[in-house]
Every structure is written in C-alpha cells, then in structure tokens.
MARDOLUM-817534 format. One record per atom (N, C-alpha, C, CB): atom name; residue number from 1; residue in three letters; x, z, y. Coordinates in steps of 0.2 Angstrom, whole numbers. Glycine has a CB too. Layout:
N
+----+-----+-----+-------+-------+-------+
| at |   i |  aa |    px |    pz |    py |
+----+-----+-----+-------+-------+-------+
| CA | NUM | Ala |     X |     Z |     Y |
...
+----+-----+-----+-------+-------+-------+
# end
This chain:
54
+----+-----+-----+-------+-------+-------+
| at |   i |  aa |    px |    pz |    py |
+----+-----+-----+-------+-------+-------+
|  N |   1 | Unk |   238 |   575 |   757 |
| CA |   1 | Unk |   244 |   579 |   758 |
|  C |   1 | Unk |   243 |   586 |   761 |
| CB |   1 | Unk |   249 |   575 |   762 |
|  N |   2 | Unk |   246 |   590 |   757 |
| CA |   2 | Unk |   245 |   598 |   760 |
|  C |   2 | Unk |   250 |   600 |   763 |
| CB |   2 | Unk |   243 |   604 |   755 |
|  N |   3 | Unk |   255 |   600 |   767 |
| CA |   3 | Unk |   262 |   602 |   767 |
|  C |   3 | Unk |   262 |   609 |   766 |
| CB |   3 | Unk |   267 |   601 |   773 |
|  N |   4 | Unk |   256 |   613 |   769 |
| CA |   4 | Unk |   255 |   622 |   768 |
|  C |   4 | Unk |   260 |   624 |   761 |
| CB |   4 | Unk |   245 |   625 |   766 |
|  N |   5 | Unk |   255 |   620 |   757 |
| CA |   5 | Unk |   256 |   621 |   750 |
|  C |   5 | Unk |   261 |   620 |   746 |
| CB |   5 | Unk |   252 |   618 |   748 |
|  N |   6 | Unk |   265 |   614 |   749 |
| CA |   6 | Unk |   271 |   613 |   749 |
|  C |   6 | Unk |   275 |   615 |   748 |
| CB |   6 | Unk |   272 |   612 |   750 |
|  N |   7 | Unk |   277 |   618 |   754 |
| CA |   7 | Unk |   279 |   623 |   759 |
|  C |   7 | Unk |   281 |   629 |   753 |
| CB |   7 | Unk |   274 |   624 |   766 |
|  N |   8 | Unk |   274 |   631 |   752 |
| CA |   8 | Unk |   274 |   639 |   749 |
|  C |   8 | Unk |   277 |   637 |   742 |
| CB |   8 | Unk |   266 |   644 |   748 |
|  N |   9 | Unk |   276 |   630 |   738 |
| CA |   9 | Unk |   279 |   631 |   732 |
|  C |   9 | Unk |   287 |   631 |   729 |
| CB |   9 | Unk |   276 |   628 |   730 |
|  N |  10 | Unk |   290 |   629 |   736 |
| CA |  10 | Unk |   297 |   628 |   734 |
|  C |  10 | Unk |   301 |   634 |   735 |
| CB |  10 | Unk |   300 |   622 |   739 |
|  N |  11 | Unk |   299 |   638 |   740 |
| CA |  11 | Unk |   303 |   645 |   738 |
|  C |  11 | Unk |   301 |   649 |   732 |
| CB |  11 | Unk |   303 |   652 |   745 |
|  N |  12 | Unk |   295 |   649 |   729 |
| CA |  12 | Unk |   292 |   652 |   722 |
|  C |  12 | Unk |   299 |   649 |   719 |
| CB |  12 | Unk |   283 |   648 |   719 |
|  N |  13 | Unk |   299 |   643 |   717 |
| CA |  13 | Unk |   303 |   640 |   713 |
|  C |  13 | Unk |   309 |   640 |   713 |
| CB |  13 | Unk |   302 |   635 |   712 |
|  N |  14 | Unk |   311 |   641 |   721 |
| CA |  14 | Unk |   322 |   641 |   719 |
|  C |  14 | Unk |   321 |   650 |   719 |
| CB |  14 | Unk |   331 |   637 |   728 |
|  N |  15 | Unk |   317 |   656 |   720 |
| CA |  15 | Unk |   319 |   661 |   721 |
|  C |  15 | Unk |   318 |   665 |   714 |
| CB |  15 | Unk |   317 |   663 |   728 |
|  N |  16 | Unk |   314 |   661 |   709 |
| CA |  16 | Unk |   314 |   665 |   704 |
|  C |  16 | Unk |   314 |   657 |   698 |
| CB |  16 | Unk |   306 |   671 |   703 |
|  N |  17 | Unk |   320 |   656 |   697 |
| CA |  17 | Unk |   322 |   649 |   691 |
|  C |  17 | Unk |   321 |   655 |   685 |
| CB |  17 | Unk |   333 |   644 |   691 |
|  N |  18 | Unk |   322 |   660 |   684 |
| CA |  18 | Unk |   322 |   663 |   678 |
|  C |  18 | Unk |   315 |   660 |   673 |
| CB |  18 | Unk |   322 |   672 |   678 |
|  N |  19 | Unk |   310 |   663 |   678 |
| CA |  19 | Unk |   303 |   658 |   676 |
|  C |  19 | Unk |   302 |   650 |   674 |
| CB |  19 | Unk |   299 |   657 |   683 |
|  N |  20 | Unk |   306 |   650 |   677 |
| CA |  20 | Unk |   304 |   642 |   676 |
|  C |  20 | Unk |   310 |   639 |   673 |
| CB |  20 | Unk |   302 |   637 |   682 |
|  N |  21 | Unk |   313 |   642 |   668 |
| CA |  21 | Unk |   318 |   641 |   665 |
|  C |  21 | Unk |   314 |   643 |   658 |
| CB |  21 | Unk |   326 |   645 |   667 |
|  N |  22 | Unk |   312 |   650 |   659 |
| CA |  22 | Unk |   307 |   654 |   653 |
|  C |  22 | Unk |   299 |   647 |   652 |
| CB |  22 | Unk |   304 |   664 |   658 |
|  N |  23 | Unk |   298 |   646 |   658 |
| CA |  23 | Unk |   291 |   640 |   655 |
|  C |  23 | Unk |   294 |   634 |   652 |
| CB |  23 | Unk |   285 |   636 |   662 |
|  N |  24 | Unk |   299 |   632 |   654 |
| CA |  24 | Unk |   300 |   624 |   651 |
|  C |  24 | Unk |   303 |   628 |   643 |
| CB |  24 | Unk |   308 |   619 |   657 |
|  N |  25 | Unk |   307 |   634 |   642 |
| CA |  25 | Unk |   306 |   635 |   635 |
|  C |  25 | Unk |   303 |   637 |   632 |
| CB |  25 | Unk |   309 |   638 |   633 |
|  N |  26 | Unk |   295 |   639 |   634 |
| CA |  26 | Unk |   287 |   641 |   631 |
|  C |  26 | Unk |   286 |   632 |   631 |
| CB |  26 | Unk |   279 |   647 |   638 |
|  N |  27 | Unk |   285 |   627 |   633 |
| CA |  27 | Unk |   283 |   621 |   632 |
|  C |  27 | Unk |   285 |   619 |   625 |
| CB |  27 | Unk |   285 |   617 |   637 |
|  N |  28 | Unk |   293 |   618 |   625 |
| CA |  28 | Unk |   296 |   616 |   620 |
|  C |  28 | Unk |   295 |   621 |   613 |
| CB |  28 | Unk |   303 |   613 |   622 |
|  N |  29 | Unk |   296 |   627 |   613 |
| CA |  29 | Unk |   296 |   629 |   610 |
|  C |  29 | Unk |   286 |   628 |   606 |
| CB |  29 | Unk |   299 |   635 |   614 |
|  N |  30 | Unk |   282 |   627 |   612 |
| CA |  30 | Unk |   276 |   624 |   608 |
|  C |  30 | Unk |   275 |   618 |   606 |
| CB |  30 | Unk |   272 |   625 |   610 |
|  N |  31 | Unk |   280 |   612 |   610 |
| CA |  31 | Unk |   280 |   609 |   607 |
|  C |  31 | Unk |   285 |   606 |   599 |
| CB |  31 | Unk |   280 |   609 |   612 |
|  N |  32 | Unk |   288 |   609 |   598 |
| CA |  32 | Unk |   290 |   610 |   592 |
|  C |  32 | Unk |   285 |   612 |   586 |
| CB |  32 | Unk |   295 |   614 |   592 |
|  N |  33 | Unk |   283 |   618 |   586 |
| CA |  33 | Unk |   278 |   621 |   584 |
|  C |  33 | Unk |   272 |   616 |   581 |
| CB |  33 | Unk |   275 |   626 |   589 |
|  N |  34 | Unk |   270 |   615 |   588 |
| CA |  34 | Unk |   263 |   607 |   586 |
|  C |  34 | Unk |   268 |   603 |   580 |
| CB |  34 | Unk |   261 |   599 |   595 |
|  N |  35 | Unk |   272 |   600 |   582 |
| CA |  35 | Unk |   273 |   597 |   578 |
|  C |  35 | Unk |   275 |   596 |   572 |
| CB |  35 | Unk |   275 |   595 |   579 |
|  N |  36 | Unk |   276 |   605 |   569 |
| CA |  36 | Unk |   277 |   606 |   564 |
|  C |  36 | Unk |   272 |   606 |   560 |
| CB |  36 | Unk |   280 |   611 |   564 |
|  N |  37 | Unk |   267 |   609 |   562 |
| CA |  37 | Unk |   260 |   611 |   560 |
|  C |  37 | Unk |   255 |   604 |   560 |
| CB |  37 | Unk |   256 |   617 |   565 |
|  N |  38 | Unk |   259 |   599 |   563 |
| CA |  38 | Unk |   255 |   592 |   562 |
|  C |  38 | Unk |   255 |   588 |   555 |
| CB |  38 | Unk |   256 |   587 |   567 |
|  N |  39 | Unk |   264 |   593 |   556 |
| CA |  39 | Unk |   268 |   587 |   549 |
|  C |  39 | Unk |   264 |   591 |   543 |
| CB |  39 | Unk |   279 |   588 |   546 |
|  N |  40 | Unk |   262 |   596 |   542 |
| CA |  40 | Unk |   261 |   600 |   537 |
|  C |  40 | Unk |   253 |   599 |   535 |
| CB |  40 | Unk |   263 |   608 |   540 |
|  N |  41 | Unk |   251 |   598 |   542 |
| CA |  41 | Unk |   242 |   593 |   542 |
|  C |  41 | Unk |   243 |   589 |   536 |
| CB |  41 | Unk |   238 |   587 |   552 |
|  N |  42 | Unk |   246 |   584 |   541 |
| CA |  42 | Unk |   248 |   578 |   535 |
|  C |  42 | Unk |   248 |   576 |   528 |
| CB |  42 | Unk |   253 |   578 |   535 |
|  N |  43 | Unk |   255 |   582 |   528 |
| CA |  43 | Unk |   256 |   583 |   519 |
|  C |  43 | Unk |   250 |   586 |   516 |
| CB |  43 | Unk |   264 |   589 |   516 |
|  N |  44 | Unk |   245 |   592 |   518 |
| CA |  44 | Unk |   241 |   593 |   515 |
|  C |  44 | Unk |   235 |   586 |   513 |
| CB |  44 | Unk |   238 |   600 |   519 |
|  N |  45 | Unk |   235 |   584 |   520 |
| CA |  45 | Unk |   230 |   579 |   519 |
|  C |  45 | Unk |   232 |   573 |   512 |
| CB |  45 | Unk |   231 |   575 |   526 |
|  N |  46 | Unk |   236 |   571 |   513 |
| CA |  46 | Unk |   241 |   567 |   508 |
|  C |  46 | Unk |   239 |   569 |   501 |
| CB |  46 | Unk |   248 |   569 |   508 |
|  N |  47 | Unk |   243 |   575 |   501 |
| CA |  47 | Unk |   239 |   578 |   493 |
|  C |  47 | Unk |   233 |   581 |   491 |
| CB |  47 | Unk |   242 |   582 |   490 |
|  N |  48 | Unk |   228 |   579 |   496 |
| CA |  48 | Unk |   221 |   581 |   494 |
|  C |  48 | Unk |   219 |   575 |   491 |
| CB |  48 | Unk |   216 |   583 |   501 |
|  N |  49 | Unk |   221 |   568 |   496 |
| CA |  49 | Unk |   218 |   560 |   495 |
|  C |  49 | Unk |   220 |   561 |   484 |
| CB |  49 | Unk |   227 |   551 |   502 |
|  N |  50 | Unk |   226 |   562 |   485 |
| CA |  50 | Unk |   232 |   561 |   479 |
|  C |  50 | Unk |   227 |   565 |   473 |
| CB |  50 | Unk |   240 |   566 |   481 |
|  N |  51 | Unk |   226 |   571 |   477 |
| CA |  51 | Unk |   221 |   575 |   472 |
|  C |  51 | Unk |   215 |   572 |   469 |
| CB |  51 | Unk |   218 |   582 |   475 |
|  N |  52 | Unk |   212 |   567 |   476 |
| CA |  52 | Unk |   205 |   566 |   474 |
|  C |  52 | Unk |   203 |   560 |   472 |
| CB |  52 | Unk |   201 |   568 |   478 |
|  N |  53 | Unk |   210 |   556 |   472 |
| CA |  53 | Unk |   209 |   546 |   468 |
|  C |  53 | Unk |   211 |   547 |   460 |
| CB |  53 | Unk |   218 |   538 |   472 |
|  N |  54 | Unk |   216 |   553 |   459 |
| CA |  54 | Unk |   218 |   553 |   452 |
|  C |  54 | Unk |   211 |   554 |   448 |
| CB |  54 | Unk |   224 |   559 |   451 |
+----+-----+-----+-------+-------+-------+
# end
C-alpha cells in the first residue's frame, strides 16, 4: 500500500476527465479495430484452406 501515490492519482483524474474520457475512447476504439482485422484474418484464412483442398 502506497497512499503517496494514491493520493497523487485522484486529483490527476477528477481534475482532467477530458483525458480519461479521451483514453477509454482510444481503447474501444482499438478495440473495435482488433476485432475487425481478426474477422477479416479469418475470412482470409478460410479461403486460403478453400483455395487449397479444392
């Protein structure tokens, strides 16, 4: 337990929410992204298999 540390991070966090309103929308925003680019892994993968049993 640090309380120093503590301490210092709670005014960081209520005195600037713009930030941390802005990070939680960098997260999802990459989180979306991964998952687009996984679905898309996928389908390529799919039709490589497709390509290469025919």
């Amino acid at each position: 337990m640090r309380p120093s540390g503590f301490s210092i991070a709670i005014p960081v966090s209520s005195a600037r929410p713009d930030a941390t309103s802005a990070q939680m929308e960098l997260i999802t925003s990459t989180r979306v992204s991964f998952g687009v680019s996984t679905q898309t892994a996928c389908t390529r993968g799919s039709r490589t298999r497709a390509a290469m049993s025919s």
